[in-house]
N, C-alpha and C positions, 0 to 999 in steps of 0.2 A: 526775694526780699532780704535775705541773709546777704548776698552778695552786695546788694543796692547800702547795706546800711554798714559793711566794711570799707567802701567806696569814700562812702562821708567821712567815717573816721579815718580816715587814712589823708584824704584833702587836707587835715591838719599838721599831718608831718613834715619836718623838715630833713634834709642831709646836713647833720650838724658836725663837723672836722672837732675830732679831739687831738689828735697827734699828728706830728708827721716824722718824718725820718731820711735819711740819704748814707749812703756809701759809694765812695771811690776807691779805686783800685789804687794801692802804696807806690804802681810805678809812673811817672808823670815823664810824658815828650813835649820837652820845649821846642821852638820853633828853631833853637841853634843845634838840635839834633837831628830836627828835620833836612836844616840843610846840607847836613853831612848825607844825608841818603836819598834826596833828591832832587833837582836842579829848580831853586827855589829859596828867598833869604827872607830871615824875619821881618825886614820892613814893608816885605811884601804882603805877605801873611797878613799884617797889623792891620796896613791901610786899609786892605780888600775886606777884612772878616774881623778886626778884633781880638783873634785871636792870641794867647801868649804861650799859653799850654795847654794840656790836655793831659788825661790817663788813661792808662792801655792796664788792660785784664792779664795776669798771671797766667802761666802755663796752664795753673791748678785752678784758675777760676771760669765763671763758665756762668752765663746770666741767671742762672736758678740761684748761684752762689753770692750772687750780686744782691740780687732780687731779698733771698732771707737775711743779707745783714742791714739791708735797708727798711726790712718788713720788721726787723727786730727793736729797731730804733724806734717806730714810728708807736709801737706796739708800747716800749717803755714809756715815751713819751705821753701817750693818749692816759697811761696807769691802769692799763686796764688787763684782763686774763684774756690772753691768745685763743682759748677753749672758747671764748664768747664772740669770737669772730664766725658768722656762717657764709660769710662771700669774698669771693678772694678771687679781683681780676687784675691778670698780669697784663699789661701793655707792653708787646716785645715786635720787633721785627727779625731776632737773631735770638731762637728758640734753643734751648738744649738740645733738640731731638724735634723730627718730624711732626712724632709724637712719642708720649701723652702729653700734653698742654707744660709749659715750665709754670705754670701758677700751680698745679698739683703737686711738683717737685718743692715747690715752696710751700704750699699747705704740709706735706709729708713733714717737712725739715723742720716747721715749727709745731706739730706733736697735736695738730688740726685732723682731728677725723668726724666731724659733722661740715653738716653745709656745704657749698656748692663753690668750683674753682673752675677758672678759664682763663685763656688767653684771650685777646683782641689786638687785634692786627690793625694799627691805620699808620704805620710808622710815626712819622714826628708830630703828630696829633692824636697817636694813642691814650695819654695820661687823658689829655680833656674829654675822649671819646669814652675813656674807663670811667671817669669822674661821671658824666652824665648818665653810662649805663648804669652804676652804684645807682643813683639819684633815682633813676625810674623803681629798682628791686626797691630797695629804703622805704619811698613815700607810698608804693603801693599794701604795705605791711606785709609784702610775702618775709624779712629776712629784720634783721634789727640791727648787726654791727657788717662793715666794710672794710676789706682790704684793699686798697686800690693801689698797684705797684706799675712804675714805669722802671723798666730793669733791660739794659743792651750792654751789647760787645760787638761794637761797629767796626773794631778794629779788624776783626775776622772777615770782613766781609770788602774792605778796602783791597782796593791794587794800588801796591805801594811804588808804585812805577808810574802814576798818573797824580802831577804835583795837583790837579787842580783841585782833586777830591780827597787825597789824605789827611792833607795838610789839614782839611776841615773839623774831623770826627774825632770823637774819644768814647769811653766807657763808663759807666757808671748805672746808679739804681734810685732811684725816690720813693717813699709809702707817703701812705697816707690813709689814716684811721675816720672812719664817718660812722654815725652812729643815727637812726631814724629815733628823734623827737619828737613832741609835741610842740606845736610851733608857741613861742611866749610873746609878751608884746616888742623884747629886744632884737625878735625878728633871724634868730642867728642861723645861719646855716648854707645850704644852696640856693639862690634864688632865683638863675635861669640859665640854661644852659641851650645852644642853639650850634648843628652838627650840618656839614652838608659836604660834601663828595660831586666831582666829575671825572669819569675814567676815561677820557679822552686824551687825558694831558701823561698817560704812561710813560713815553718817550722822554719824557722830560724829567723824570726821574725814579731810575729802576734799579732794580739788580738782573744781572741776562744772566740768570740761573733759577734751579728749582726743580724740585720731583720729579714735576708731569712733564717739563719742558724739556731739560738739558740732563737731567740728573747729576746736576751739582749745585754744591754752593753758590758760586756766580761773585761777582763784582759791581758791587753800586758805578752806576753811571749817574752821571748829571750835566742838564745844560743848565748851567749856572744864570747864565740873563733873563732867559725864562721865566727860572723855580722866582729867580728877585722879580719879577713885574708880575709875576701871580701873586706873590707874598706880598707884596705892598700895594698892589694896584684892584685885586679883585678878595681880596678877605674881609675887606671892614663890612660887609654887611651881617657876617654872623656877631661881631662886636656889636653894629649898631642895633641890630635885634635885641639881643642877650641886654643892652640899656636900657632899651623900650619897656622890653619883660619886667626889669627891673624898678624901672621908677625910676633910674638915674642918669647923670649923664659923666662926663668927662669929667668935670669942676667939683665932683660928686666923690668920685671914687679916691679911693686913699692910696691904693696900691696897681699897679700894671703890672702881672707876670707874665711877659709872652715867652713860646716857645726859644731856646738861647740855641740860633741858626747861625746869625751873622748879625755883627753892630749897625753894620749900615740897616739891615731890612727892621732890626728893633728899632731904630732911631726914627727910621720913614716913616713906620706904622701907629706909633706914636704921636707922629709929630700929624700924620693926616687925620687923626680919631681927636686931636686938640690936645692928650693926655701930658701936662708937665713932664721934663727930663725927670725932676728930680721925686716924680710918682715910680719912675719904671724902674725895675729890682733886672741888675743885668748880672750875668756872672762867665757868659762867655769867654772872658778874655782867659780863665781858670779852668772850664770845664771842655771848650767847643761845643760843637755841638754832638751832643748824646741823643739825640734823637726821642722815643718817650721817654727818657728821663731826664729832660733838660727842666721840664716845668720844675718837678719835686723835689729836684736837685736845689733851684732856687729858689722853694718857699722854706724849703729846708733852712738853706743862708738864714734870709731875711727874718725867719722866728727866731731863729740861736740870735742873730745879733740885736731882738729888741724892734727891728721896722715894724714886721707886722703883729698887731696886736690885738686881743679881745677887741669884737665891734668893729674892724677895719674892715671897707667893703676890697674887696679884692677881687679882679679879673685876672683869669686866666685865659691864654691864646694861642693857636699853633696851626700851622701849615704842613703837610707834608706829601710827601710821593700818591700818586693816582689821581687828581690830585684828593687830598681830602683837609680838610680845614674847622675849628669849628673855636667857641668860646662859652666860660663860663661864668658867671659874676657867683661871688661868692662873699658873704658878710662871717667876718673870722668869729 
């Protein structure tokens, strides 16, 4: 009966975003440095991907380090005490260490000794997969405030001797603070989130290393034609679900953050959902693609400069490696 009647109360909660946060790394590669070190020119780069620049991680920096200046932001931001966060999940594919988890390493760094940390692995759909996990702890009332960080250093993971794949990546980290509510009638918080994975499509974009396999690092591979006709051709129906969920539709929604991969597959994916140019928040052409942190990196933008605001419904969207895919709609 106890159980039955935290059940109910808890169907009232919401995941409601009080902050967010982002950090990039000070060193930025343009695509005219690119083509000093690889047989490849910027107007290549542009047409293909959007591309202009990207930033690449310090000697001294290392995604946990990423991870707390971004966790720190998001932390000022929200105005809240770091001590009152008890969940803290990192979304990484390029971890400090094997182990222990880099979301520990960022719990330690920001002076966190309660509640519970982890990493989550879905590469460029990690933030939405973090987002959602939050949303299940939050509404269930096991936990009450969220750290939800997409934090990479893909540069480490590049071979810079393969123009098709460097050219793409960059560095950087996004937070994002959630806090379980009670839901009011302004409705504000998560309002559906919809996740789904095929591990058939590996080949199409991996790294050929690792522990168990090679015992290294390894090198992202990718068939680029691929990863684009999955991305644009077979995703929309975790978007169309997450509407459904939602109550809304295309004409409805205020903001489109999809994952920042490449301009053509934000443009396509966009353009086949119905969603207006001038709803979607790109920031590619600045970041590349960071992989889980391309989302947070641009909600990050879009709140510093005013787009997104109290009440704005907001979708979030992302594709990545195995494959795995998913979205979220979100009322700010």
């Amino acid at each position: 009966m106890v159980h039955g009647s935290k059940n109910n109360n808890a169907s009232c909660l919401r995941s409601v975003v009080l902050g967010v946060g982002a950090y990039l790394p000070a060193k930025t590669l343009t695509n005219a440095d690119l083509e000093k070190i690889v047989d490849t020119t910027s107007d290549w780069i542009v047409q293909r991907t959007g591309i202009l620049e990207r930033h690449i991680a310090a000697d001294d920096e290392t995604t946990s380090t990423l991870g707390v200046r971004a966790a720190e932001r998001a932390i000022a931001n929200a105005g809240i005490d770091a001590q009152s966060i008890d969940l803290i999940i990192c979304a990484t594919s390029t971890p400090d260490y094997t182990f222990p988890a880099t979301a520990t390493q960022i719990q330690a760094a920001l002076g966190i000794t309660r509640g519970v940390a982890f990493d989550l692995q879905a590469v460029c759909s990690g933030f939405v997969f973090g987002v959602a996990t939050a949303d299940k702890f939050l509404r269930s009332g096991s936990h009450k405030r969220a750290l939800v960080i997409g934090a990479e250093t893909f540069s480490r993971l590049l071979d810079w001797e393969d123009r098709t794949t460097c050219v793409l990546f960059g560095d950087g980290a996004g937070a994002m603070v959630l806090e379980a509510q009670e839901e009011t009638p302004e409705k504000r918080g998560i309002l559906s989130t919809h996740l789904r994975s095929d591990g058939r499509h590996r080949e199409k974009l991996y790294v050929d290393g690792g522990p168990s396999s090679t015992g290294t690092v390894g090198h992202l591979r990718m068939l680029g034609k691929d990863v684009f006709r999955h991305a644009v051709g077979q995703v929309a129906d975790v978007m169309l679900d997450s509407f459904k969920e939602a109550g809304i539709d295309a004409g409805t929604l205020d903001w489109f953050v999809p994952h920042q991969a490449n301009r053509r597959i934000i443009d396509a994916s966009a353009d086949k959902l119905g969603i207006a140019p001038e709803k979607v928040v790109t920031t590619v052409d600045k970041h590349g693609n960071t992989s889980a942190a391309s989302i947070p990196l641009a909600l990050d933008v879009a709140v510093r400069d005013g787009r997104i605001k109290r009440g704005d419904l907001v979708m979030i969207e992302a594709v990545g490696g195995g494959f795995t895919w998913g979205a979220a709609i979100i009322r700010w």
